[in-house]
C-alpha positions as CSV (number, residue, x, y, z in Angstrom):
1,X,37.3,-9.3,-26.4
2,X,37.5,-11.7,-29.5
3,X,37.7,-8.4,-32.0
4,X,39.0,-11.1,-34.9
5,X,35.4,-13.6,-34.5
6,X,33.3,-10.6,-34.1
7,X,34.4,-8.7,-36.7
8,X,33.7,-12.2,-39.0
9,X,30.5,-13.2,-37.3
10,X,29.3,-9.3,-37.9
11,X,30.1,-9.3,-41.5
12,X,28.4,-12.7,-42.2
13,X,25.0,-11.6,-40.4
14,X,25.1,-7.8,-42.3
15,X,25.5,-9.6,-46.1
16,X,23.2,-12.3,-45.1
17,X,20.2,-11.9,-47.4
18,X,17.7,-12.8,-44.9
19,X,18.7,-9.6,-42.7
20,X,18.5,-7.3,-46.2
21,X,16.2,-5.6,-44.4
22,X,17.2,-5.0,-40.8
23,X,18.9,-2.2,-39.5
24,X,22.9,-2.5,-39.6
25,X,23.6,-0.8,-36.0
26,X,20.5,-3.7,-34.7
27,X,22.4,-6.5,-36.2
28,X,25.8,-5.0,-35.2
29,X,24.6,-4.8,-31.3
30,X,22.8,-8.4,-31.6
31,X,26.0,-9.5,-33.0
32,X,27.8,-8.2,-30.0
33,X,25.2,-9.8,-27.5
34,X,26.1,-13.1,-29.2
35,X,29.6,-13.0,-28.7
36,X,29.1,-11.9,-24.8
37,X,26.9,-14.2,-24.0
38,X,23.9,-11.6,-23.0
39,X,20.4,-12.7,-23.6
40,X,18.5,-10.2,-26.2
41,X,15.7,-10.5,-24.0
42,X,17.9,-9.1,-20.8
43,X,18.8,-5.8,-23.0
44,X,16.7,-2.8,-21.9
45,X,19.2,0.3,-23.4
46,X,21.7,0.4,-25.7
47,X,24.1,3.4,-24.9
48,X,26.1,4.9,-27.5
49,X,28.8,7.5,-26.9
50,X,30.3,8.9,-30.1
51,X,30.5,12.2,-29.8
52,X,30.1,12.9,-33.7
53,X,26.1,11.1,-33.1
54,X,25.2,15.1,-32.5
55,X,25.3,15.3,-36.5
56,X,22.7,13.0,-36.7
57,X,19.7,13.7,-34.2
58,X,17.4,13.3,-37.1
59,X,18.5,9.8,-38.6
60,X,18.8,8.8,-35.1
61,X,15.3,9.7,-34.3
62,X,13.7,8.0,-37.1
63,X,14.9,4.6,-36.2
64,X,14.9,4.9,-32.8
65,X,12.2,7.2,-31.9
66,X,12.3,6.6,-28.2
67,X,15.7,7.3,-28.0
68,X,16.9,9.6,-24.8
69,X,20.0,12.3,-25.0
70,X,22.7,12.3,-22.7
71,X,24.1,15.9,-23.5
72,X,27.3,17.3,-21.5
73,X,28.4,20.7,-22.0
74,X,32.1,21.7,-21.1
75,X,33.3,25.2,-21.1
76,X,34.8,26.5,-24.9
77,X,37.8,27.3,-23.4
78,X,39.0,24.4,-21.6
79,X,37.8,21.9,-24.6
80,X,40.8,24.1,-26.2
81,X,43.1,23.5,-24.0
82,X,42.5,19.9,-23.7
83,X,43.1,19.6,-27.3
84,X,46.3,22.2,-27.1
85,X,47.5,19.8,-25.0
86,X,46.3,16.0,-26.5
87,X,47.9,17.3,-29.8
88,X,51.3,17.9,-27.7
89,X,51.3,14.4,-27.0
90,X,50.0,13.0,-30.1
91,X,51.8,14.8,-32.7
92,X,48.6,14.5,-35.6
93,X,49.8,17.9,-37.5
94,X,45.9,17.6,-37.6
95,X,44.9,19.8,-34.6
96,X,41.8,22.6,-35.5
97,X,40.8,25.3,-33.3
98,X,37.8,25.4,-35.8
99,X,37.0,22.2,-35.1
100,X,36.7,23.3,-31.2
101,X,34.7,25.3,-31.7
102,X,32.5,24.0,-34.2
103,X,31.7,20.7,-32.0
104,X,31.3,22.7,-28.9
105,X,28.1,25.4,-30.9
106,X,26.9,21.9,-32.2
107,X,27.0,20.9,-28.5
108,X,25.1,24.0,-27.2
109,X,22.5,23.8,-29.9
110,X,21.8,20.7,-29.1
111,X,21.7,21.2,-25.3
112,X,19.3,24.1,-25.9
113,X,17.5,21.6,-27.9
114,X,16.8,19.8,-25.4
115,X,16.0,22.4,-22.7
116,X,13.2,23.8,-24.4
117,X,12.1,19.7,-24.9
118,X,12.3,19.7,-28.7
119,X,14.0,16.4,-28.2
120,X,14.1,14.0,-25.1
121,X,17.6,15.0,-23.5
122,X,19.4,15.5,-19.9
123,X,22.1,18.8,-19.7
124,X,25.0,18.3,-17.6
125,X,27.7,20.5,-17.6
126,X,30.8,18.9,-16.8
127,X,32.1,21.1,-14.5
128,X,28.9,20.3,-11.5
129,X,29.8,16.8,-12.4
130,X,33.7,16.7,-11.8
131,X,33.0,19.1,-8.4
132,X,29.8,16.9,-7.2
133,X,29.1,14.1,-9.3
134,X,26.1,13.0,-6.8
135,X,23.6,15.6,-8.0
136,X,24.1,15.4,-11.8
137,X,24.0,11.5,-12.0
138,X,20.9,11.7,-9.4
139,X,19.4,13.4,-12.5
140,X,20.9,11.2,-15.2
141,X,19.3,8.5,-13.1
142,X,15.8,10.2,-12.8
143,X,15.6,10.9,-16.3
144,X,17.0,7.3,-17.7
145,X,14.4,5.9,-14.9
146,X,17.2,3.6,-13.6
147,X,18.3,3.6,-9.6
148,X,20.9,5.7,-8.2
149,X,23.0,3.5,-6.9
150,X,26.2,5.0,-5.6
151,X,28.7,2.3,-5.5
152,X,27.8,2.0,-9.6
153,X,27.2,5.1,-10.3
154,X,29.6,7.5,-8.8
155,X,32.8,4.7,-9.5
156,X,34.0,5.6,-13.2
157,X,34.8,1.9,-14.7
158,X,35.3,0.0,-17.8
159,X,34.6,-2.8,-19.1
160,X,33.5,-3.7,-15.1
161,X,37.3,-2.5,-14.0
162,X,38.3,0.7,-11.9
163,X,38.9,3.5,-14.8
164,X,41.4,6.0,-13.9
165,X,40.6,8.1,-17.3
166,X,40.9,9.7,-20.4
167,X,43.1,12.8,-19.5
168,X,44.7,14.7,-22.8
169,X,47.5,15.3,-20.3
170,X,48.0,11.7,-19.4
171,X,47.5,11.6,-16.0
172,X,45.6,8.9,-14.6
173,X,42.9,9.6,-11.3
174,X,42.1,7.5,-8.4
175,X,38.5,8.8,-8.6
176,X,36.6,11.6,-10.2
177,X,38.3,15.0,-10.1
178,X,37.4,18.8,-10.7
179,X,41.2,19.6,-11.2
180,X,41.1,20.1,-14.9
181,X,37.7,22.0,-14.9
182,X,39.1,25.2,-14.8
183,X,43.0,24.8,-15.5
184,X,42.2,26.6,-19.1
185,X,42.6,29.7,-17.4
186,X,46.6,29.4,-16.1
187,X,47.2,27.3,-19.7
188,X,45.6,29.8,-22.2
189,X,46.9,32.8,-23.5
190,X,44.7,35.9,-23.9
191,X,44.8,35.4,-27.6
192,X,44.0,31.8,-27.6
193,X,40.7,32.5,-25.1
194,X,40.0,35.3,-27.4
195,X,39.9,33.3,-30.5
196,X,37.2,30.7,-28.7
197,X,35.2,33.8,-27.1
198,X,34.8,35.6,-30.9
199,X,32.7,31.8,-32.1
200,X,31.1,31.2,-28.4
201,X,30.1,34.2,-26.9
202,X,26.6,34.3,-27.6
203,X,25.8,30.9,-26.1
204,X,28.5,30.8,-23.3
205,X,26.5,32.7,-20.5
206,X,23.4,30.6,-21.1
207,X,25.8,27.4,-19.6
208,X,27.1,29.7,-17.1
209,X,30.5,30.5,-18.6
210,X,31.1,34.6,-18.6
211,X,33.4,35.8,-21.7
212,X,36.7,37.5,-20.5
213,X,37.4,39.5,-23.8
214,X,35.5,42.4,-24.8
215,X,34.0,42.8,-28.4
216,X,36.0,45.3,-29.4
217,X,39.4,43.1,-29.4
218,X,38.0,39.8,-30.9
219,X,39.0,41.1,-34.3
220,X,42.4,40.8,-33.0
221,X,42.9,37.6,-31.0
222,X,40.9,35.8,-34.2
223,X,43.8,36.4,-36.5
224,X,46.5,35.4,-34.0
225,X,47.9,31.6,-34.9
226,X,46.8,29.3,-31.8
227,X,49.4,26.9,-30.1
228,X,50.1,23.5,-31.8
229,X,48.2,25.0,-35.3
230,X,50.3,24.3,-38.0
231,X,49.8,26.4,-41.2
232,X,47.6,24.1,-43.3
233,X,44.9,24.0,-40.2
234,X,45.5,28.2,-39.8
235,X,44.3,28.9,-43.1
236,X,41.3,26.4,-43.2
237,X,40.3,27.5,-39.9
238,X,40.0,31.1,-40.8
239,X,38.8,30.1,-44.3
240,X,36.4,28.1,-42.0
């Protein structure tokens, strides 16, 4: 992809005065239709997958008020042992166990959001769609009004290529696999599950995922450092 003439081409159209008044993230994805070569009138969705667009439900709704929510819910625990495990390989000194759990209530809240149809949104939990991914995509595909077709849907690619993706481990799949979905429970300690049970507890079981600690001994695994926290990130956390 030409990043360099995008990036130009993008800039010139967003401080051109004749688009003072358009919407940046419209000109940014016209911009990016340009350089493809896709007709604007071929476009039908625009699907955007940063994570972080949870903050901003409302600001998204008010310029694009049709717009549909794909939500997946993981279990608490394993998103922290993901992360345990991406920081052992990227080395930020940045790692938050806060952070965990602060995206993942952000998550739920947004899920329940949408289950009681305050917004227009799917729920998948990740875990149906790594064991079966027919089923859940069956309902992504009802509720986008697309068709289920399997040889698209059900083959993870990028960019049109075979994708063998993302793990925090590294390891690279020759299709879609349930084997991380519940390896938080042989990589955790009881502290470190503890610590994510004493944020999550109240909104695990309505996903499906049953606390292992009892009340009583939260307390305790709260104030316990977590694995690959560094001192700076320990304080804020708890601060947090």
């Amino acid at each position: 992809f030409p990043t360099a003439q995008f990036r130009e081409r993008f800039e010139a159209t967003a401080f051109d005065p004749n688009n003072a008044d358009k919407d940046l993230l419209v000109l940014l994805m016209e911009t990016y239709a340009e350089i493809r070569g896709i007709p604007l009138a071929s476009i039908v969705r625009w699907v955007e997958k940063t994570p972080a667009n949870r903050r901003f439900i409302p600001q998204i709704l008010e310029r694009f008020p049709q717009t549909k929510f794909l939500i997946t819910i993981r279990d608490p625990r394993a998103i922290l042992a993901a992360q345990i495990a991406l920081e052992k390989t990227r080395r930020t000194r940045e790692f938050s166990v806060y952070y965990c759990v602060s995206h993942w209530l952000q998550a739920a809240q947004l899920a329940l959001r949408a289950e009681r149809k305050e917004i227009s949104g799917v729920v998948i939990r990740y875990e149906d769609l790594v064991t079966d991914p027919a089923p859940p995509m069956q309902r992504v595909c009802d509720f986008l009004e697309i068709s289920f077709d399997r040889n698209v849907v059900l083959t993870p690619t990028k960019a049109g290529k075979f994708w063998p993706g993302n793990s925090a481990t590294e390891r690279e799949f020759t299709g879609v696999s349930g084997e991380r979905a519940g390896s938080w429970k042989n990589e955790l300690s009881v502290d470190e599950i503890g610590w994510v049970e004493w944020h999550c507890r109240e909104l695990m079981p309505l996903f499906g995922y049953a606390p292992r600690s009892s009340r009583r001994s939260l307390l305790h695994h709260w104030a316990r450092p977590i694995r690959q926290e560094h001192p700076k990130q320990y304080f804020k956390s708890r601060y947090y």
